[in-house]
Structures are given as structure tokens and as C-alpha cells.
C-alpha positions as CSV (number, residue, x, y, z in Angstrom):
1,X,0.0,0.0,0.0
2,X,1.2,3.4,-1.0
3,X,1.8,5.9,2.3
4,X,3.1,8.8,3.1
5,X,4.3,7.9,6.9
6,X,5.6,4.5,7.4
7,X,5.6,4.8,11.3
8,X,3.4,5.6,14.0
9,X,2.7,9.9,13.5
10,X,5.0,11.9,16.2
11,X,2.7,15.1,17.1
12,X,5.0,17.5,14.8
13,X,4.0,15.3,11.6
14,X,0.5,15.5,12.7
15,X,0.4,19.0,12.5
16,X,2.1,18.8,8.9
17,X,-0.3,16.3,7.3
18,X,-2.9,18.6,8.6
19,X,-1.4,21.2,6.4
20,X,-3.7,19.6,3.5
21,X,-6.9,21.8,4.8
22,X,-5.6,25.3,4.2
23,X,-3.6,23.6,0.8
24,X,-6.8,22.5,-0.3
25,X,-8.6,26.2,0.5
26,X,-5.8,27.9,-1.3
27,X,-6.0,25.5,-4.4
28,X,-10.1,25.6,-4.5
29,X,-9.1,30.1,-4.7
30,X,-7.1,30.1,-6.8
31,X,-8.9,27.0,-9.4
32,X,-11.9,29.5,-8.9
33,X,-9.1,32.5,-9.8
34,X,-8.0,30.9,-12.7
35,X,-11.5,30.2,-14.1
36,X,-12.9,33.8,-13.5
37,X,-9.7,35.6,-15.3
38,X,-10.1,32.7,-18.4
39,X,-13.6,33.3,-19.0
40,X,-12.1,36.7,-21.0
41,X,-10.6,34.2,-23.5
42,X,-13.6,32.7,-24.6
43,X,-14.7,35.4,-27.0
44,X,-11.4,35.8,-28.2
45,X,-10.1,32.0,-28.6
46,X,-11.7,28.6,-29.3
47,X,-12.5,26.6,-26.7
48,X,-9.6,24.4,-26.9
49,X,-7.4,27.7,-27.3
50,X,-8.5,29.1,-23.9
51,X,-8.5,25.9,-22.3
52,X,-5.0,25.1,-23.4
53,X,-3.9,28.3,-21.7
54,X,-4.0,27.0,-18.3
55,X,-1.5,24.3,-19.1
56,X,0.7,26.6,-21.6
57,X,1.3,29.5,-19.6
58,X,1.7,27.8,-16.2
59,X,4.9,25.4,-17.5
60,X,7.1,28.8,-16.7
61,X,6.2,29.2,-13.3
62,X,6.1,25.2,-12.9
63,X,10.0,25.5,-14.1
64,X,10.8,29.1,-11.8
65,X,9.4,26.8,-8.8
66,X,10.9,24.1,-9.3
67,X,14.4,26.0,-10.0
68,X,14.1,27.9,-7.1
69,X,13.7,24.7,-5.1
70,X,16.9,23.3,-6.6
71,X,19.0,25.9,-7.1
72,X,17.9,28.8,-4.3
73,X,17.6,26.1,-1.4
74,X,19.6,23.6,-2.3
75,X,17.1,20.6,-2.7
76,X,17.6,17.1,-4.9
77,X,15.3,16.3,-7.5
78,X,13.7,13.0,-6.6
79,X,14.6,10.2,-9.4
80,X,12.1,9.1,-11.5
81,X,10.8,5.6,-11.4
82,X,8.9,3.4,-14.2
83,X,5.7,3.3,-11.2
84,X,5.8,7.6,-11.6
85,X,6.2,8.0,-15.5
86,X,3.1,5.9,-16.0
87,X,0.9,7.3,-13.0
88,X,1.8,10.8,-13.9
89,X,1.3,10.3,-17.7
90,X,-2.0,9.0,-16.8
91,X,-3.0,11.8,-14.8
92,X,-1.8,14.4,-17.2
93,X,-4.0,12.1,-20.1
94,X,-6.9,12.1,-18.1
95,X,-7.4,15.8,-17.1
96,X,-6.6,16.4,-20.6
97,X,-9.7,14.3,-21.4
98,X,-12.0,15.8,-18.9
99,X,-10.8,19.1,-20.3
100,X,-12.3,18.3,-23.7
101,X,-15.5,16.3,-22.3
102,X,-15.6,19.7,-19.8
103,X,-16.0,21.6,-23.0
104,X,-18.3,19.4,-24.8
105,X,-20.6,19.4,-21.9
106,X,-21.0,23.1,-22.9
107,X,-22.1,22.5,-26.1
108,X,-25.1,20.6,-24.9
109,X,-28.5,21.9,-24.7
110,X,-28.8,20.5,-21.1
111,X,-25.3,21.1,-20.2
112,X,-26.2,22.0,-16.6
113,X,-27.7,18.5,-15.7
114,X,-24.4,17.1,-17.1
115,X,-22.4,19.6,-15.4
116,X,-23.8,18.3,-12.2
117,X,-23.7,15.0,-13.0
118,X,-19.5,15.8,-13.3
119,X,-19.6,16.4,-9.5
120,X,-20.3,12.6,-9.1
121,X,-15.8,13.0,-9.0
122,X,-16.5,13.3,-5.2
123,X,-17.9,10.1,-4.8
124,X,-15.9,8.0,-7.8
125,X,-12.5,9.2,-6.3
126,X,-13.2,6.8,-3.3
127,X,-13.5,4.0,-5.1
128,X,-10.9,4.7,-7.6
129,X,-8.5,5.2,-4.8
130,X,-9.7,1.9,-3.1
131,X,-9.4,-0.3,-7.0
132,X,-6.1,1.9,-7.6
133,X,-4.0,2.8,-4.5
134,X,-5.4,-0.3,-1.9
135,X,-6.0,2.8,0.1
136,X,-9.7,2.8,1.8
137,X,-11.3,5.9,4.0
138,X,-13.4,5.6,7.7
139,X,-17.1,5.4,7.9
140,X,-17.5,9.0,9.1
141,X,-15.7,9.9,6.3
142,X,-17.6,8.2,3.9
143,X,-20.3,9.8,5.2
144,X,-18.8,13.4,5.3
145,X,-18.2,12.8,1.3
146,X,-21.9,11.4,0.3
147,X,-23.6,14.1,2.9
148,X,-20.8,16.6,0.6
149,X,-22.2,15.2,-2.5
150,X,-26.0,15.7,-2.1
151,X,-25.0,19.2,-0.8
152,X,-23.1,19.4,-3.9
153,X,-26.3,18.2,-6.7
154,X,-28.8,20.1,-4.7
155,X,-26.8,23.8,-4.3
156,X,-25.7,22.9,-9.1
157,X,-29.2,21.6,-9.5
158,X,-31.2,24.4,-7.9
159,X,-29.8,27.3,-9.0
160,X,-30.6,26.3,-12.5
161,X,-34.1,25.6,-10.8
162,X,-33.9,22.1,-12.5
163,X,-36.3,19.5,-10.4
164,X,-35.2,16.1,-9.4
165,X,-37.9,14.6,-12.2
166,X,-35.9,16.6,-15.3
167,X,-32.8,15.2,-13.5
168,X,-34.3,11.6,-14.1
169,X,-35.8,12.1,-17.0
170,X,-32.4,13.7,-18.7
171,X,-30.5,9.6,-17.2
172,X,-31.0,8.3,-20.6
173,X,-29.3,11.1,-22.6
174,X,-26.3,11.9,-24.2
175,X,-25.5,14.3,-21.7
176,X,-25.6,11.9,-18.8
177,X,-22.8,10.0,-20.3
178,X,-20.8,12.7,-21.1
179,X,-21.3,14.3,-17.4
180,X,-20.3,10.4,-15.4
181,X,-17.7,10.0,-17.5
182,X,-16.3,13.8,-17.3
183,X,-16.6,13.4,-13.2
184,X,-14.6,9.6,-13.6
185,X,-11.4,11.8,-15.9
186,X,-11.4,14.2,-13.1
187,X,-11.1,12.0,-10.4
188,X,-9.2,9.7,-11.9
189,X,-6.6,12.2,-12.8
190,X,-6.8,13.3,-9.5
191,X,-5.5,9.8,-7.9
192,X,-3.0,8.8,-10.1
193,X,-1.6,12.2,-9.6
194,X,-1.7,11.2,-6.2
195,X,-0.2,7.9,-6.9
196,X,2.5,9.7,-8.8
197,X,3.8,11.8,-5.9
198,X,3.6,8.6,-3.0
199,X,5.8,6.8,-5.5
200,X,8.8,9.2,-5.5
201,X,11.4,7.8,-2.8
202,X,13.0,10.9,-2.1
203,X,12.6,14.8,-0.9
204,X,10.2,16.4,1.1
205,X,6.8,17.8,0.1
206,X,7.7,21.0,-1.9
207,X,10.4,19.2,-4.2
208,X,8.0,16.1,-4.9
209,X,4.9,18.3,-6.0
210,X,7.2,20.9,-7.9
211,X,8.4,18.1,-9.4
212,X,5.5,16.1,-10.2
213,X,3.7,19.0,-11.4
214,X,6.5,20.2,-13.8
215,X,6.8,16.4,-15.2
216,X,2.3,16.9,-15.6
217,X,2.5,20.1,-17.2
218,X,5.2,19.1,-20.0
219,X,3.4,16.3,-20.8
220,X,0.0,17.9,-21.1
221,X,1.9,20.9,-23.0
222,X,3.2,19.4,-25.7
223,X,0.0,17.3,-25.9
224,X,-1.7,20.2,-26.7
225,X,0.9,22.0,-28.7
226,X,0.6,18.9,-30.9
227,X,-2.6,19.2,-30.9
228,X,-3.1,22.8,-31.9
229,X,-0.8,23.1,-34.5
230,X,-1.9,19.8,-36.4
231,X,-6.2,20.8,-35.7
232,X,-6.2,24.4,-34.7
233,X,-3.0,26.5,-36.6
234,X,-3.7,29.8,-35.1
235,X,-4.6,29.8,-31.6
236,X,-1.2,29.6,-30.0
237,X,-0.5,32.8,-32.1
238,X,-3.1,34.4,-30.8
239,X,-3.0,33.9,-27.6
240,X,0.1,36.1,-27.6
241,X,-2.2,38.6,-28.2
242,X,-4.0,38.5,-25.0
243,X,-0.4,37.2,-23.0
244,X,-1.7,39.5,-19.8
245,X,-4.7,37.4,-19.5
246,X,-2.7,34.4,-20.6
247,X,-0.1,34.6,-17.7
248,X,-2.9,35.4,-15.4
249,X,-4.6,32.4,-16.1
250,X,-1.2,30.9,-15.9
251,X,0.3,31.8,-12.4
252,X,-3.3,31.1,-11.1
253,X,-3.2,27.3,-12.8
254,X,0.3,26.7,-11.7
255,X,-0.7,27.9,-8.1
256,X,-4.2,25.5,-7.9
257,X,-1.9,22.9,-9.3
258,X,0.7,22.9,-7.0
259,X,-1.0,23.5,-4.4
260,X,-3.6,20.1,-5.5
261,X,-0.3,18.1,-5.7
262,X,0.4,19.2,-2.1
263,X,-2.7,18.0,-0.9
264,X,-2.6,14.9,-2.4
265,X,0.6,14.1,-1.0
266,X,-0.9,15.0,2.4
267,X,-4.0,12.8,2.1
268,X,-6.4,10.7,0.4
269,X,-7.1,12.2,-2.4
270,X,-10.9,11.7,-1.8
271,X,-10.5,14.1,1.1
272,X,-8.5,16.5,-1.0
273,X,-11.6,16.7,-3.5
274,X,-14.2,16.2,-1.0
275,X,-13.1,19.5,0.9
276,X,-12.1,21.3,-2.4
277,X,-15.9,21.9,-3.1
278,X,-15.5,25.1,-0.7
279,X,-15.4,26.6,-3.9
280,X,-18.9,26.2,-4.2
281,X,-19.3,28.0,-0.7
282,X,-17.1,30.7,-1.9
283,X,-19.0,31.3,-5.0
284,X,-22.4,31.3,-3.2
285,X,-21.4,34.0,-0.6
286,X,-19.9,36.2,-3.2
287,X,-23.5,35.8,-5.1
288,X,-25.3,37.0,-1.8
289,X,-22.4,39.8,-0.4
290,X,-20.7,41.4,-3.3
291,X,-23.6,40.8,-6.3
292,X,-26.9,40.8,-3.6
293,X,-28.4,38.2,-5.8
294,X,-31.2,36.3,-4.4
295,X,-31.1,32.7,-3.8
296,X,-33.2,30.0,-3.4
297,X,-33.8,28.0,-0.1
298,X,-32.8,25.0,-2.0
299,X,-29.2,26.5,-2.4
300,X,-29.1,27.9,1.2
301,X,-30.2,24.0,2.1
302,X,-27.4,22.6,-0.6
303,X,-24.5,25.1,0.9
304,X,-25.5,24.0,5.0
305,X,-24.9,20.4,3.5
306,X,-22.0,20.7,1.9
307,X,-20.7,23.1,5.3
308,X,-21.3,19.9,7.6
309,X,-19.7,18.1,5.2
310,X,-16.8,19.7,5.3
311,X,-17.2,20.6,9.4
312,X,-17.4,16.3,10.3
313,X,-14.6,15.8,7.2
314,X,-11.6,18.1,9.1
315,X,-12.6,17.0,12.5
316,X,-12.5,13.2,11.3
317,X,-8.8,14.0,10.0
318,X,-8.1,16.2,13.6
319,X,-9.3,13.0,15.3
């Protein structure tokens, strides 16, 4: 079984493998950062253009990181293994793919339903970390995650004031496919990025998610660069044009990124995900503060869910 601590937890590394709450916080901001300063792209780029941005402009500061690390203090590069190369050129395939399926998902009539329907990532990461990594969570926590989850579909599904029957109805659609199988890339992605850290026998938390992350983003990179210039001739041209936005959306990836590959080093990766859906709580209070929009008591009773969630989640990993 993959771990992070091979011996009984001394009360200092307690405290550091509880770092992965305020990790996960920062990387739900700055994911919900990144997304806010790339919706300016859309008009001006396909969607595959835009989308690649977050993986194109972030390998610099993915580099400057990891430089920094190695160079300013002093820190060893872990050696790569055959178990890394093929868990992080999974990961960086399958968040490639739920990029596209992401996308697609927009282009349906009913995208909301599917876009909810992607959330089910909270509940497939467990199992995918229980077929993948042997690594299984508590009862409470199960709990925590599935009481997360129904927070999660109510607070999506009723602010598109979509009822539970045009949920059911909209099972045997396209869309319903696309969404389960959007959620599965995303979690998946997410544990064998975690698998890819655990695997690395040497250095300390920083180096091993700098360097995982700038192995992820190279990959994905010249995926896409590929990709572009074979499908799309153009758009990496043009987003030249718009390279404030571009390293923007950039810095704020690489940030989300690094710190995602912090938390999964941390934790379960279920956990990681599970709690990273603050950004839904984030997004709700700055609908009611900043924009004074009204909101439903469907989405008050989806964000108190999602809030125990979270509340029985930390104090299960503080236990």
C-alpha cells in the first residue's frame, strides 16, 4: 500500500499532514481564480485555445518553482521511477480528457444537468483510490463525502431551478454519459496524480509536487501544442495577443496545481476533492455579499450540507 508515513505519526507530523486543509482552500481560490480571469478568453479564442492556456502558460512558473527549489535552497530532484512515468502520464492524459468532455458538456443543450452529474468525481475518487492505490477511508468519512455530494447536486441543480424529475428524465441522454464520465477523468486524474507523488522515494513535500507537477504540465503541454498546431494552426498565435490574461490564467493554474499536488501528498485524495468543493461555498457567498443576488432556499439547504460536510470531514482527519 502506497503511504506517506511508514511509522506511528509523532505530534509535529500531525500537525504537517494537517497542512492539506488550508492547501486544499488555497487550491479551490485560486482554481476558482483561474477560471474567472479565463472566461475573457472565450470570445477571443476557441475553446480548446482558452483551455490550453492553463496548461501553456503555467509550465514557466512550474519551471521558476521548481528552479528555485533546486538551485535557491539547495534541494535534490527525486529520481524518477517506471511506477511515476506511468501514474503521472495517466493523470496528465486524463485531465486532458475531462478538459475536452468539460467543454463538450457546454455545447449541450442540457449542459447544466451534465455539469452536475460531473460532480459525481467526489464520490468515484473513493472508489478509484480503493481499485487503484489499496487505500480505503473511515465510515465517518464516507459519510462526510456522500452528505458533501448531495449538498453538492442540490446547491448545481437548484440554481438552474432544475427539479429532481428533469434530472431523471435527462439519465437516458447523451449528456448523462458525457457528465459520469467527465466526473470519472477528473477523479481519476486526481488519484493517479496522487499515486505519482507517493511513488517518488526521495525529498520532502515541496520538491516532490514541484516536481511532479512540472513532469504533468510538459506532458499535457506538448499534448496540446501537438494538438493545436496539427487541428487548430492559429490559436497559440493568438493567444500572444492577449499574454496579460494568458499569464494570469497561468500563475493562477500553476498555483491550484501545486497546491492540488500538495494536498494529495498529504492525504487521500478523496478528502483533497471532498473539501475542495469550498469553492462552491465561496461562489455562493460572493452571489449574496458582493452581487446581492437572491437565492433559493434549495441553495441555502445545498450550501448547510456541503458546510457539515466539510465541518465532520476536518474534525475526522483532527481526530
Amino acid at each position: 500500500m502506497l503511504d506517506l508515513w511508514k511509522v506511528t505519526p509523532s505530534p509535529i507530523t500531525k500537525l504537517i499532514t494537517m497542512l492539506w486543509i488550508p492547501i486544499t482552500i488555497a487550491a479551490a481560490f485560486f482554481q476558482n481564480l483561474r477560471s474567472a480571469v479565463q472566461r475573457h478568453l472565450k470570445s477571443e479564442l476557441t475553446d480548446l485555445g482558452a483551455a490550453s492556456v492553463r496548461f501553456l502558460y503555467a509550465l514557466p512558473f512550474s519551471f521558476l518553482w521548481l528552479a528555485l527549489l533546486v538551485v535557491g535552497f539547495e534541494m535534490s530532484t527525486p529520481a524518477a521511477n517506471p511506477a511515476f512515468v506511468g501514474w503521472v502520464v495517466g493523470g496528465s492524459i486524463t485531465q486532458i480528457i475531462f478538459t475536452f468532455l468539460l467543454m463538450w458538456l457546454f455545447s449541450l443543450s442540457n449542459f447544466t444537468v451534465g455539469t452536475a452529474l460531473s460532480k459525481t468525481e467526489v464520490v468515484q475518487v473513493v472508489l478509484l483510490e480503493a481499485l487503484l492505490l489499496q487505500e480505503s477511508i473511515s465510515g465517518r468519512a464516507l459519510i462526510a463525502i456522500l452528505i458533501a455530494f448531495i449538498g453538492i447536486m442540490i446547491m448545481t441543480l437548484g440554481k438552474s431551478r432544475i427539479s429532481f424529475s428533469k434530472l431523471l428524465a435527462s439519465l437516458g441522454q447523451k449528456v448523462t454519459l458525457v457528465g459520469l464520465t467527465c466526473g470519472l477523468m477528473l477523479g481519476l486524474s486526481s488519484v493517479l496524480f496522487r499515486g505519482a507523488v507517493l511513488s517518488l522515494e526521495e525529498g520532502g513535500l515541496l520538491i516532490r509536487s514541484a516536481y511532479t507537477l512540472a513532469v504533468a504540465i510538459t506532458i499535457q503541454s506538448l499534448i496540446l501544442l501537438i494538438w493545436l498546431r496539427l487541428f487548430q494552426r492559429g490559436q497559440i498565435t493568438r493567444t500572444l495577443g492577449h499574454w496579460p490574461i494568458c499569464i494570469g490564467v497561468g500563475f493562477a493554474g500553476w498555483a491550484a496545481s501545486l497546491c492540488w499536488f500538495a494536498a494529495f501528498t498529504l492525504t487521500h485524495a478523496a478528502y483533497v476533492r471532498a473539501l475542495g468543493q469550498i469553492e462552491l461555498i465561496f461562489t455562493f457567498l460572493v452571489s449574496v455579499l458582493i452581487f446581492r443576488e437572491k437565492v433559493s432556499r434549495i441553495e441555502i439547504t445545498g450550501v448547510v450540507l456541503l458546510s457539515i460536510a466539510i465541518v465532520i470531514l476536518v474534525l475526522e482527519k483532527a481526530s
